[in-house]
PyMOL Python script that loads the backbone (N, CA, C, O; Angstrom):
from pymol import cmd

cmd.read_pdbstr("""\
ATOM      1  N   UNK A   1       0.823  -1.188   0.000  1.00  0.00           N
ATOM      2  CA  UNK A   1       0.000   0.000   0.000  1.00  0.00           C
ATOM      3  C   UNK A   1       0.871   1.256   0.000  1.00  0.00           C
ATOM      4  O   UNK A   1       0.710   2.128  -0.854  1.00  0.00           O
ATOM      5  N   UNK A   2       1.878   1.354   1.050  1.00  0.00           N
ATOM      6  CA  UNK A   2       3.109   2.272   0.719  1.00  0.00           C
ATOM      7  C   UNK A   2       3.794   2.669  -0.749  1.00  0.00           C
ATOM      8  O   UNK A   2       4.425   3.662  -1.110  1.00  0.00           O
ATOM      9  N   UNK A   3       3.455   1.655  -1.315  1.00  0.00           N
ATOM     10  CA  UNK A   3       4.625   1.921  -2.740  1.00  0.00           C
ATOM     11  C   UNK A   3       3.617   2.467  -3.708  1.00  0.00           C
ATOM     12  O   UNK A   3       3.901   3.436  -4.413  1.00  0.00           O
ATOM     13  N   UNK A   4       2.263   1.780  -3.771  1.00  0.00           N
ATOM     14  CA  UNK A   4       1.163   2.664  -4.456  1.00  0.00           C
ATOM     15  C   UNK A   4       1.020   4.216  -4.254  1.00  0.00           C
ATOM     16  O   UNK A   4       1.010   5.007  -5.197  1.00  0.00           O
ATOM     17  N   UNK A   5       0.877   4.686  -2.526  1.00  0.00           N
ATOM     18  CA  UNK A   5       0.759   5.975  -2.473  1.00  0.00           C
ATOM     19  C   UNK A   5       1.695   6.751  -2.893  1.00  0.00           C
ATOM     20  O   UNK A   5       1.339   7.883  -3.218  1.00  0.00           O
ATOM     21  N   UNK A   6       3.608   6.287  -3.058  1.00  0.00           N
ATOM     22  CA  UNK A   6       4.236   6.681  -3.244  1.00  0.00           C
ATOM     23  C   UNK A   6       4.445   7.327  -4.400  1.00  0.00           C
ATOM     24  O   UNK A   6       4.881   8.453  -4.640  1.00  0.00           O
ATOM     25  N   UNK A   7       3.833   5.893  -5.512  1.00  0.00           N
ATOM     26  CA  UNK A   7       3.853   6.273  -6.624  1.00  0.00           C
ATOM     27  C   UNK A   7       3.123   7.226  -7.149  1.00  0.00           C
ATOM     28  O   UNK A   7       3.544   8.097  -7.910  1.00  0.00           O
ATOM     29  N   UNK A   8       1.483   7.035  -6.582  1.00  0.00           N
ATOM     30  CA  UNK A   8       0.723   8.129  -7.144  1.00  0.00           C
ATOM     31  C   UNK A   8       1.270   9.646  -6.397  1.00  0.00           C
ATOM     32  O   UNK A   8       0.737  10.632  -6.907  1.00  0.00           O
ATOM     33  N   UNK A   9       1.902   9.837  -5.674  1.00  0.00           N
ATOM     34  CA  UNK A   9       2.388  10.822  -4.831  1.00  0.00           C
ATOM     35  C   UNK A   9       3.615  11.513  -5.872  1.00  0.00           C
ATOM     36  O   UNK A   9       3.687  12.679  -6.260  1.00  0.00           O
ATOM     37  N   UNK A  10       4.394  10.537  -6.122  1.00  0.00           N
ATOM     38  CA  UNK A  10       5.449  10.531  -6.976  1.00  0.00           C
ATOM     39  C   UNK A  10       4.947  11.418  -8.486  1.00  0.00           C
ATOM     40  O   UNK A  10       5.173  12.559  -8.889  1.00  0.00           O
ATOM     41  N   UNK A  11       4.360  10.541  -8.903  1.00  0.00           N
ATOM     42  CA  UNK A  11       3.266  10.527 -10.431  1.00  0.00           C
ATOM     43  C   UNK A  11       3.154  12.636 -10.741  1.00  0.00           C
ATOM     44  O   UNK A  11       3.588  13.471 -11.535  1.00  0.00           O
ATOM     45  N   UNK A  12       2.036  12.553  -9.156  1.00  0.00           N
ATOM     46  CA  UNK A  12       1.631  13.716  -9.306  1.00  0.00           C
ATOM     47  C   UNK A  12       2.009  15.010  -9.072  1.00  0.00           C
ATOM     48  O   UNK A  12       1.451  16.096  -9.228  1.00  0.00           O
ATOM     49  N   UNK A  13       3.298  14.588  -8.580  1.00  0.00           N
ATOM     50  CA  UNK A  13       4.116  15.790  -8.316  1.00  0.00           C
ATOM     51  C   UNK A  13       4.964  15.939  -9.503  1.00  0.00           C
ATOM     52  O   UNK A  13       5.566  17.012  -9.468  1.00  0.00           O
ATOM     53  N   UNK A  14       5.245  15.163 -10.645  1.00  0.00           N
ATOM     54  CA  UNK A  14       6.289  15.061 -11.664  1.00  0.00           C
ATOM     55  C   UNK A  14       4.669  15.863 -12.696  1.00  0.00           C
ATOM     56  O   UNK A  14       4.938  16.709 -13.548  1.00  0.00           O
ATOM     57  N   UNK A  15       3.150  15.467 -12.464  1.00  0.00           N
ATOM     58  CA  UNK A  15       2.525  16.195 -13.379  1.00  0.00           C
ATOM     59  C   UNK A  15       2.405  16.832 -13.232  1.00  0.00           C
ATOM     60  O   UNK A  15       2.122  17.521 -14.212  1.00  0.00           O
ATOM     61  N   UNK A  16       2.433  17.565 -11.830  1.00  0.00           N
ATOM     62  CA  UNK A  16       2.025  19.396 -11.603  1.00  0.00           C
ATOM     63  C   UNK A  16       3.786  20.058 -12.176  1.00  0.00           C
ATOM     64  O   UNK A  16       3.751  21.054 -12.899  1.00  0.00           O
ATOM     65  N   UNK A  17       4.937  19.574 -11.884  1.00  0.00           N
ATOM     66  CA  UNK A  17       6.357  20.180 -12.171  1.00  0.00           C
ATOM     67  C   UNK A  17       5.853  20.751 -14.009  1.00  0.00           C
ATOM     68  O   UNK A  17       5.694  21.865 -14.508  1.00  0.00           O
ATOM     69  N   UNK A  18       5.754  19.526 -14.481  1.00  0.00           N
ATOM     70  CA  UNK A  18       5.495  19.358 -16.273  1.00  0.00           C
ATOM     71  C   UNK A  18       4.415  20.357 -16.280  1.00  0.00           C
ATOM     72  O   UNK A  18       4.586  21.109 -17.240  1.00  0.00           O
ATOM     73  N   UNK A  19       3.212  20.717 -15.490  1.00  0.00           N
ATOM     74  CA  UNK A  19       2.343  21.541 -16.464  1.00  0.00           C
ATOM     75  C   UNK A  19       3.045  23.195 -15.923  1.00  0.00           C
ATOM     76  O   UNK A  19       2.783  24.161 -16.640  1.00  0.00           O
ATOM     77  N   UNK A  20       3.814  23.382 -14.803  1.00  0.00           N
ATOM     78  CA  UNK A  20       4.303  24.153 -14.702  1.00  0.00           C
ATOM     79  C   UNK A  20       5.531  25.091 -15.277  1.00  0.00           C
ATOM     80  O   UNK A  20       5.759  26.298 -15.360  1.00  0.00           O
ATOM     81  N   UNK A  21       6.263  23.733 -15.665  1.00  0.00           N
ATOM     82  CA  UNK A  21       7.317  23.839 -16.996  1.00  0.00           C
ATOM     83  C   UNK A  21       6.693  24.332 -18.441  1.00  0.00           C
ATOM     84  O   UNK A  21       7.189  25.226 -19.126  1.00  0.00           O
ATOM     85  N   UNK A  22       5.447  23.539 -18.792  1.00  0.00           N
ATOM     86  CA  UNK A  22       5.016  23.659 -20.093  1.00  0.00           C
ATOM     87  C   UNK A  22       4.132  25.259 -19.939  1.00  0.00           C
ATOM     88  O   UNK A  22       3.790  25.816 -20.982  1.00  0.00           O
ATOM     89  N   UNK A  23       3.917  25.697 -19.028  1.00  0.00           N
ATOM     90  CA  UNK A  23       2.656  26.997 -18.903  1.00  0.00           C
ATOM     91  C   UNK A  23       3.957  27.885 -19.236  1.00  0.00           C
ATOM     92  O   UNK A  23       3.774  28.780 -20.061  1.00  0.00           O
ATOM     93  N   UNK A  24       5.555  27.715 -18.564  1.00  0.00           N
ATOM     94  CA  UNK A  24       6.495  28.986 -18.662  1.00  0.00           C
ATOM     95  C   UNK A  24       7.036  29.000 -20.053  1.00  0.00           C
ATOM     96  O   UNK A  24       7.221  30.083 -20.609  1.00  0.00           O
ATOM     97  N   UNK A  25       7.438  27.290 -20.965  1.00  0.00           N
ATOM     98  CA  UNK A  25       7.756  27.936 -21.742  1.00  0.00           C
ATOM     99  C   UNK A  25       6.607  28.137 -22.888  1.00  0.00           C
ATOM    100  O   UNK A  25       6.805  28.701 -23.964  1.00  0.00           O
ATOM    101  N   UNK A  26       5.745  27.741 -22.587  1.00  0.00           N
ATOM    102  CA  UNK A  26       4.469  28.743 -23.781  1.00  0.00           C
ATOM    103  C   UNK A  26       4.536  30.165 -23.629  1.00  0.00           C
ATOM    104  O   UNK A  26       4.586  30.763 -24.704  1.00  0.00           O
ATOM    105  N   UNK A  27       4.556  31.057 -22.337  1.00  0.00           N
ATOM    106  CA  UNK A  27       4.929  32.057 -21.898  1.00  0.00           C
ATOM    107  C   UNK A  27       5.639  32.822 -23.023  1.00  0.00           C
ATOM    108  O   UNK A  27       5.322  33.519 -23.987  1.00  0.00           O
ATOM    109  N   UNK A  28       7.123  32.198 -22.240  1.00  0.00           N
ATOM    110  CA  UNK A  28       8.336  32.458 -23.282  1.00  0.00           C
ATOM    111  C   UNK A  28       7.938  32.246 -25.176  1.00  0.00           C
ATOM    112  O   UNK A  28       8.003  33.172 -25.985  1.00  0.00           O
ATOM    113  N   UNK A  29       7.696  31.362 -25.382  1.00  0.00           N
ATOM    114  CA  UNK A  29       7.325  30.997 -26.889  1.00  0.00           C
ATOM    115  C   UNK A  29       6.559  32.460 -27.405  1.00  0.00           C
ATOM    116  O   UNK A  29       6.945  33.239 -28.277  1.00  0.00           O
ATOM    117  N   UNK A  30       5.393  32.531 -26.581  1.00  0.00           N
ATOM    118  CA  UNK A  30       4.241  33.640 -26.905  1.00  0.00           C
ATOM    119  C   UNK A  30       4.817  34.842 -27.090  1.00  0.00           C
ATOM    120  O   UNK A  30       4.436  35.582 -27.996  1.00  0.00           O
ATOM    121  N   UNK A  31       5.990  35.238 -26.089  1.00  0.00           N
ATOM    122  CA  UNK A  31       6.484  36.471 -26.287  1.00  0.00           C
ATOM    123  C   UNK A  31       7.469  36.925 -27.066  1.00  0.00           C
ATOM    124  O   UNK A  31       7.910  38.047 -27.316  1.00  0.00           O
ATOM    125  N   UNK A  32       7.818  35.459 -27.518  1.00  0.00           N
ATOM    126  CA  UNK A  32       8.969  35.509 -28.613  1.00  0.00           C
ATOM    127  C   UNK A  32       8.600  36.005 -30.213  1.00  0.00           C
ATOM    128  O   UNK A  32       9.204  36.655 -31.067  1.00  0.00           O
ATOM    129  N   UNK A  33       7.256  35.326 -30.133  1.00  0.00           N
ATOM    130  CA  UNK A  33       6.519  35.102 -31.480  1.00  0.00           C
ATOM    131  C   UNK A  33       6.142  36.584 -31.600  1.00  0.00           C
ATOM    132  O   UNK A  33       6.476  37.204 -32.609  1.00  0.00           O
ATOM    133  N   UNK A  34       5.347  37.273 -30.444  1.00  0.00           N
ATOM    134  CA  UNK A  34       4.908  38.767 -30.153  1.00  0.00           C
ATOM    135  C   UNK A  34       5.681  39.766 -30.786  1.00  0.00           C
ATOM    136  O   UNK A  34       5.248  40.690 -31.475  1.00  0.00           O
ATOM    137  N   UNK A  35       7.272  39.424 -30.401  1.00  0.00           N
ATOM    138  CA  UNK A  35       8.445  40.652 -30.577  1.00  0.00           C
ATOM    139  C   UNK A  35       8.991  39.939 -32.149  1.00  0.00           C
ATOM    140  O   UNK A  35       9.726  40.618 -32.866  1.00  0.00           O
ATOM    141  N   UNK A  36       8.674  38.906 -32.471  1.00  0.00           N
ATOM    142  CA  UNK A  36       9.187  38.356 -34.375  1.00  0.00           C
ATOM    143  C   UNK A  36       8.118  39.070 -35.124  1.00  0.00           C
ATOM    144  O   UNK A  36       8.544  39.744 -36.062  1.00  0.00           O
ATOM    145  N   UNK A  37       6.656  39.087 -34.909  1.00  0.00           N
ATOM    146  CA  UNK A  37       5.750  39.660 -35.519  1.00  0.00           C
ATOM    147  C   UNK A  37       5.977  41.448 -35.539  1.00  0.00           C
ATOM    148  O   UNK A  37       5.690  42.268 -36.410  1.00  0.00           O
ATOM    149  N   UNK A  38       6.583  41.606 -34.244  1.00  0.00           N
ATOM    150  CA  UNK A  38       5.935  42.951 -34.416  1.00  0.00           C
ATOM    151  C   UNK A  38       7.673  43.396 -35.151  1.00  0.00           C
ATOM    152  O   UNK A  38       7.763  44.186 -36.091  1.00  0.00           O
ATOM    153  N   UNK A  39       8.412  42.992 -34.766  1.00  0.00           N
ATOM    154  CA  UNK A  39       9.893  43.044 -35.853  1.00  0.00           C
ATOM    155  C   UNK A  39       9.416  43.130 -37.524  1.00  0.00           C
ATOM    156  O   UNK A  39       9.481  44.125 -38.246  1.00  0.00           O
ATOM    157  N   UNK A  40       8.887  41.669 -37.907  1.00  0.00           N
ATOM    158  CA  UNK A  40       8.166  41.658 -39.632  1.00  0.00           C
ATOM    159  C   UNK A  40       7.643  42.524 -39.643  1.00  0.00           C
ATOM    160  O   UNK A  40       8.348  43.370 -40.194  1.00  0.00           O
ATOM    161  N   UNK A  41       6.417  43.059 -39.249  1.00  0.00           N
ATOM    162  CA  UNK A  41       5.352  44.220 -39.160  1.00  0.00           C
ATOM    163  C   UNK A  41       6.203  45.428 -39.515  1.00  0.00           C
ATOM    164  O   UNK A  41       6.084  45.896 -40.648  1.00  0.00           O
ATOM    165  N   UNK A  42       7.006  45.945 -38.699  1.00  0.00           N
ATOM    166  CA  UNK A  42       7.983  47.200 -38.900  1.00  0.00           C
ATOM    167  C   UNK A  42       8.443  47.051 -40.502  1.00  0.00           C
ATOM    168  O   UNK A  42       8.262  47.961 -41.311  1.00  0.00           O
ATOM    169  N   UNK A  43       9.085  45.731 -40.853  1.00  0.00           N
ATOM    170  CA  UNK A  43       9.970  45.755 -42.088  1.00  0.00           C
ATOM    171  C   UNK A  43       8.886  46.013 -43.281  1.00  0.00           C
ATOM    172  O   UNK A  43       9.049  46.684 -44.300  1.00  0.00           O
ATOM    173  N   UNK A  44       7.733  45.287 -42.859  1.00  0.00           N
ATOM    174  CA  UNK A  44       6.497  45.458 -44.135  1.00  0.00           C
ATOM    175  C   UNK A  44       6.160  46.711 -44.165  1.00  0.00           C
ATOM    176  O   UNK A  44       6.070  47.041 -45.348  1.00  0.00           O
ATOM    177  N   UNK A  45       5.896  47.699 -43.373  1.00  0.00           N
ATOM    178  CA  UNK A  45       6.176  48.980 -43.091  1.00  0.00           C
ATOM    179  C   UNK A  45       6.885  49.827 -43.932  1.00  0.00           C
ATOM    180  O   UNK A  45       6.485  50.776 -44.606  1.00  0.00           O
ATOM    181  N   UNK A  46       8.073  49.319 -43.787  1.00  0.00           N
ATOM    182  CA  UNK A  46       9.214  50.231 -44.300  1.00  0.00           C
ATOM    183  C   UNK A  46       9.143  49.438 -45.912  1.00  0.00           C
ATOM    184  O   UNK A  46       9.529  50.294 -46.708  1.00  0.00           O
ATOM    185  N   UNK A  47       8.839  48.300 -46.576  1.00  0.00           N
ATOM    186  CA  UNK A  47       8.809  47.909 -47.917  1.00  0.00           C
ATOM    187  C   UNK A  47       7.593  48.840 -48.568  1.00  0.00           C
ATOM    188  O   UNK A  47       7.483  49.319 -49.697  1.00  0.00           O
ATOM    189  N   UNK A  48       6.788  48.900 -47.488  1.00  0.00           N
ATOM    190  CA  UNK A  48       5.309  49.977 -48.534  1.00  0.00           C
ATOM    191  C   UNK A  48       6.083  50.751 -49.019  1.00  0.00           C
ATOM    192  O   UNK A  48       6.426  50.889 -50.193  1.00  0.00           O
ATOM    193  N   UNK A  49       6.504  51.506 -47.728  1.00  0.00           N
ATOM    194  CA  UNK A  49       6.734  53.092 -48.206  1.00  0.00           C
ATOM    195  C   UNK A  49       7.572  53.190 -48.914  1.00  0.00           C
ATOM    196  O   UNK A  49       7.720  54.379 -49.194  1.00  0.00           O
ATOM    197  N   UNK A  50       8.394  52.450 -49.497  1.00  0.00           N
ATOM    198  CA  UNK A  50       9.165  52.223 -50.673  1.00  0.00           C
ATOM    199  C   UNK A  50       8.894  51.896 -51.987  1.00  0.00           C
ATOM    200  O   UNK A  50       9.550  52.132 -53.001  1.00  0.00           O
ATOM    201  N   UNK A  51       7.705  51.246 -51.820  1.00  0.00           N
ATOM    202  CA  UNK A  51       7.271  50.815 -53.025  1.00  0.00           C
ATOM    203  C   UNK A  51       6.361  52.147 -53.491  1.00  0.00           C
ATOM    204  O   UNK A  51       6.328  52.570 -54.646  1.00  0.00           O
ATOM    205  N   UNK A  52       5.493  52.826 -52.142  1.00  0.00           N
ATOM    206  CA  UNK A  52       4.635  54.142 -52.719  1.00  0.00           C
ATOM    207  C   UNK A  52       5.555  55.322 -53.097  1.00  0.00           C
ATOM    208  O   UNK A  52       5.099  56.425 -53.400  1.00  0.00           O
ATOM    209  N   UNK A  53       6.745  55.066 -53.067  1.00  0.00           N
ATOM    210  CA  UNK A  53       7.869  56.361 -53.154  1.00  0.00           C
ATOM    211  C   UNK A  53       8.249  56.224 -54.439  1.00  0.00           C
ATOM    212  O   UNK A  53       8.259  57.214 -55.170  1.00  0.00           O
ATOM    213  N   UNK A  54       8.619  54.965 -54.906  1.00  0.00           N
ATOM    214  CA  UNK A  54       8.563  54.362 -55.983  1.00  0.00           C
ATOM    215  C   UNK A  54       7.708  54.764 -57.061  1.00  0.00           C
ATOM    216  O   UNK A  54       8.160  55.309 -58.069  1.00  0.00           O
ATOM    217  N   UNK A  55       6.124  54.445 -56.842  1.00  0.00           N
ATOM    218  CA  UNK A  55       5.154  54.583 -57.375  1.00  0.00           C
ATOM    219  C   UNK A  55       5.256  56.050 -57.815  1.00  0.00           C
ATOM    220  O   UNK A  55       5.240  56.359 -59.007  1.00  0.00           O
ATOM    221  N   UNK A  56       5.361  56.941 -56.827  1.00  0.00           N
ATOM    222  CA  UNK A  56       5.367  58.706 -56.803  1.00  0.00           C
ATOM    223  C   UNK A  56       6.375  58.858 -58.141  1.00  0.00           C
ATOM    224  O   UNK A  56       6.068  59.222 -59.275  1.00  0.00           O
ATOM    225  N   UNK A  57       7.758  58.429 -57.583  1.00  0.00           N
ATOM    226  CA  UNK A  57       8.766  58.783 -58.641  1.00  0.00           C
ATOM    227  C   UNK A  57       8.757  58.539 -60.355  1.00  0.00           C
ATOM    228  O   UNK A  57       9.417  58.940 -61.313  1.00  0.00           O
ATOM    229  N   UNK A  58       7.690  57.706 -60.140  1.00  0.00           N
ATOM    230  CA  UNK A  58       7.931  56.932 -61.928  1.00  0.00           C
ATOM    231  C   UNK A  58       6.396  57.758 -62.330  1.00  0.00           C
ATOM    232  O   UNK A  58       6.086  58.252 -63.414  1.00  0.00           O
ATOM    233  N   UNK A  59       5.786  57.718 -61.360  1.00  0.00           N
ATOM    234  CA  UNK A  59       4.853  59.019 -61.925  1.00  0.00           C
ATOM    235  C   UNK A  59       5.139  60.231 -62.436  1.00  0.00           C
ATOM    236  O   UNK A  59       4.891  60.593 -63.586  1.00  0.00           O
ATOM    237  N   UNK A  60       5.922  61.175 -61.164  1.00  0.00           N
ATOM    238  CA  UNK A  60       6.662  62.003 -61.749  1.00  0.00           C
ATOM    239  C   UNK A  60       7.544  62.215 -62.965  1.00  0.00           C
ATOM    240  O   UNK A  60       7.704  63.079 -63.828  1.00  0.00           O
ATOM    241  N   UNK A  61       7.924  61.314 -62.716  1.00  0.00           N
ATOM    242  CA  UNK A  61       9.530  60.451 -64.613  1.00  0.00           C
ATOM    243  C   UNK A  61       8.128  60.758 -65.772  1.00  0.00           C
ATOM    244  O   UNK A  61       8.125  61.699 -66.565  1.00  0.00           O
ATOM    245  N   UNK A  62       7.225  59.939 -65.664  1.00  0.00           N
ATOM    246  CA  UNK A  62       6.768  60.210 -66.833  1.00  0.00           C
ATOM    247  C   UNK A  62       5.923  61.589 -67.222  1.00  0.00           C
ATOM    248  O   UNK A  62       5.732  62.172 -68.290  1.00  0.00           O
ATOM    249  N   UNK A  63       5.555  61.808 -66.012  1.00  0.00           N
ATOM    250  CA  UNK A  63       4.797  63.607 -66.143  1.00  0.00           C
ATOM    251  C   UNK A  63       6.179  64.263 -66.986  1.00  0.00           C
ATOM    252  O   UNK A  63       6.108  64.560 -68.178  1.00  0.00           O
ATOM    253  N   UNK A  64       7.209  64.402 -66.313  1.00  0.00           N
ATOM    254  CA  UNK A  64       8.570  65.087 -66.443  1.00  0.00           C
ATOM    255  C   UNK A  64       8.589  64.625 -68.133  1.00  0.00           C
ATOM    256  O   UNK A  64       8.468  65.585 -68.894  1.00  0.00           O
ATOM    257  N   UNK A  65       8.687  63.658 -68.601  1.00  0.00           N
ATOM    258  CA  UNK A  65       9.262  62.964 -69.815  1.00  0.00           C
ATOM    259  C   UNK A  65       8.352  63.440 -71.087  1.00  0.00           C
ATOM    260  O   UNK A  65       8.837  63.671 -72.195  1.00  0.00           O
ATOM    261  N   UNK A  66       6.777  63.570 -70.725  1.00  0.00           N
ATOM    262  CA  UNK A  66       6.074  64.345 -71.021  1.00  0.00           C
ATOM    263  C   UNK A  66       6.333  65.657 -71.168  1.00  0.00           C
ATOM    264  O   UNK A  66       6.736  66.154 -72.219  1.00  0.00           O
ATOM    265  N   UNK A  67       6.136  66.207 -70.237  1.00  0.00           N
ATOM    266  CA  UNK A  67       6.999  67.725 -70.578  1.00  0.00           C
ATOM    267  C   UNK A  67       7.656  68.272 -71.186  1.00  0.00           C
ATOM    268  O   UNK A  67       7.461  69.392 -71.657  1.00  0.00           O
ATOM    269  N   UNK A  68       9.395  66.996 -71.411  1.00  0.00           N
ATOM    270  CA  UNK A  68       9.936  67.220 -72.056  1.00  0.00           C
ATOM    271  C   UNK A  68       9.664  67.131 -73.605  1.00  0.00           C
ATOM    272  O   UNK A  68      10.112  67.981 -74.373  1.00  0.00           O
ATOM    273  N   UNK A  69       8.938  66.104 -74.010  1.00  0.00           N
ATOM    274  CA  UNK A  69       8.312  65.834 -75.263  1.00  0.00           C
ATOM    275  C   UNK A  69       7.933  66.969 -76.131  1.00  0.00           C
ATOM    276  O   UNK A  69       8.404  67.353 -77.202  1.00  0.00           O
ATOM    277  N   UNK A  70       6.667  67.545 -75.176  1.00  0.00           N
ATOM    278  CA  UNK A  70       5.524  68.780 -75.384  1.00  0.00           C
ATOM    279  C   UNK A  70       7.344  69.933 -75.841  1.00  0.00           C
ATOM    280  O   UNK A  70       7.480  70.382 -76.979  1.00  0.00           O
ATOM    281  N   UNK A  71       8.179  70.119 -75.007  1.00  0.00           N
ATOM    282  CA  UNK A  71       8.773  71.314 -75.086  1.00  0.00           C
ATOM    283  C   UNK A  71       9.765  71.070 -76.724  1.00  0.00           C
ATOM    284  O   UNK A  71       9.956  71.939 -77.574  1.00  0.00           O
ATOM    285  N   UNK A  72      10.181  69.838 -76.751  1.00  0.00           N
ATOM    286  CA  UNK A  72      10.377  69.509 -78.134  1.00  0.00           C
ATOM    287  C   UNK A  72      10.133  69.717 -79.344  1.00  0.00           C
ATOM    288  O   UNK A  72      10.834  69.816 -80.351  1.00  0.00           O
ATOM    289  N   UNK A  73       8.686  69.792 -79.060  1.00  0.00           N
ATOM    290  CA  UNK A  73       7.401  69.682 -80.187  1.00  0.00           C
ATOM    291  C   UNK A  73       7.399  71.438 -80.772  1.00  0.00           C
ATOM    292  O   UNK A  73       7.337  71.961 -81.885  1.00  0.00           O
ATOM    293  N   UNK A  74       7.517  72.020 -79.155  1.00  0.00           N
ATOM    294  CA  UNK A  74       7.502  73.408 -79.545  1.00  0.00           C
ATOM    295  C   UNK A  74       8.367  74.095 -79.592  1.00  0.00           C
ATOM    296  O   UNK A  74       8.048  75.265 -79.803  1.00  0.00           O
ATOM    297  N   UNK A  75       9.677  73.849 -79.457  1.00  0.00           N
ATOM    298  CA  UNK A  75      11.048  74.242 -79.992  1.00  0.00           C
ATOM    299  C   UNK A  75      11.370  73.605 -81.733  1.00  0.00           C
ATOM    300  O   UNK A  75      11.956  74.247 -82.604  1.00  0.00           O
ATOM    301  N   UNK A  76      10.836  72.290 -81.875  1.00  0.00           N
ATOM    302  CA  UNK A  76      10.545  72.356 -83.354  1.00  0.00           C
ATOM    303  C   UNK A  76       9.938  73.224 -84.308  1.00  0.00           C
ATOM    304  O   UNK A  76      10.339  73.734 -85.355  1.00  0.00           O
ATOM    305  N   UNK A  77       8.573  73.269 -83.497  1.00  0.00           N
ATOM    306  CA  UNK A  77       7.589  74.107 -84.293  1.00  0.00           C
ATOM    307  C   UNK A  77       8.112  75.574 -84.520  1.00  0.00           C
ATOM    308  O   UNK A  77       7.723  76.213 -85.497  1.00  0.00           O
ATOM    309  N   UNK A  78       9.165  76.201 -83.437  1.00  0.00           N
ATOM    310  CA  UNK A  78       9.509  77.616 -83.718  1.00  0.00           C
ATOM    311  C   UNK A  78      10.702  77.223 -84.687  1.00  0.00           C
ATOM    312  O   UNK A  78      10.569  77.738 -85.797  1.00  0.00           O
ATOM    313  N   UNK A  79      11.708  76.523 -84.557  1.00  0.00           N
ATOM    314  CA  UNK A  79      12.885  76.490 -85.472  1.00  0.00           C
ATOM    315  C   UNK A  79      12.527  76.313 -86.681  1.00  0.00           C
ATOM    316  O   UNK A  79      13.261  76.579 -87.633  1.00  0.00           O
ATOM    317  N   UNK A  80      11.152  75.760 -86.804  1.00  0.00           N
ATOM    318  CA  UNK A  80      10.645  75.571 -88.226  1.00  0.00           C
ATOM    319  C   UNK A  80      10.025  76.870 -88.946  1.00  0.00           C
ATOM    320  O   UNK A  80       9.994  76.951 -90.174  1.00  0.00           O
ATOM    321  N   UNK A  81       9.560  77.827 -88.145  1.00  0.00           N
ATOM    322  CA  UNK A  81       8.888  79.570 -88.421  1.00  0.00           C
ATOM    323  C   UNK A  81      10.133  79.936 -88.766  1.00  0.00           C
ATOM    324  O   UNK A  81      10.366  81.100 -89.091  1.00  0.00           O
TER     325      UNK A  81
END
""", "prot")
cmd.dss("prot")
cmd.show_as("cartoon", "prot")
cmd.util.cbc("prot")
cmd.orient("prot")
């Protein structure tokens, strides 16, 4: 009867250690994952605004390229008067 209580005594102190082990490192895991996400998050961040800066600039290029065209057209048209 001794070696039974022991064991279940034994048993249940090794299952409360384990769910106490497993609750800290989920803990840890959770907060790891928290500070990797919010790290990616920042970098996706900083890829927009690169890509909308992007977007701006090649807009501009072709307004500009335009311009230049139009001023072509009408530096022809006078060298031709």
């Amino acid at each position: 009867m001794g070696t039974i209580l022991a064991a279940v005594i034994s048993g249940a102190v090794t299952l409360i250690v384990c769910m106490v082990n497993n609750h800290a490192q989920a803990q840890k895991t959770r907060a790891l994952l928290d500070y990797r996400l919010s790290e990616l998050e920042k970098k996706v961040d900083k890829h927009n605004q690169v890509l909308e800066r992007t977007y701006r600039l090649e807009t501009e290029m072709e307004v500009a390229r335009e311009q230049i065209r139009v001023a072509n057209h009408r530096i022809q048209d006078l060298e031709r008067e």
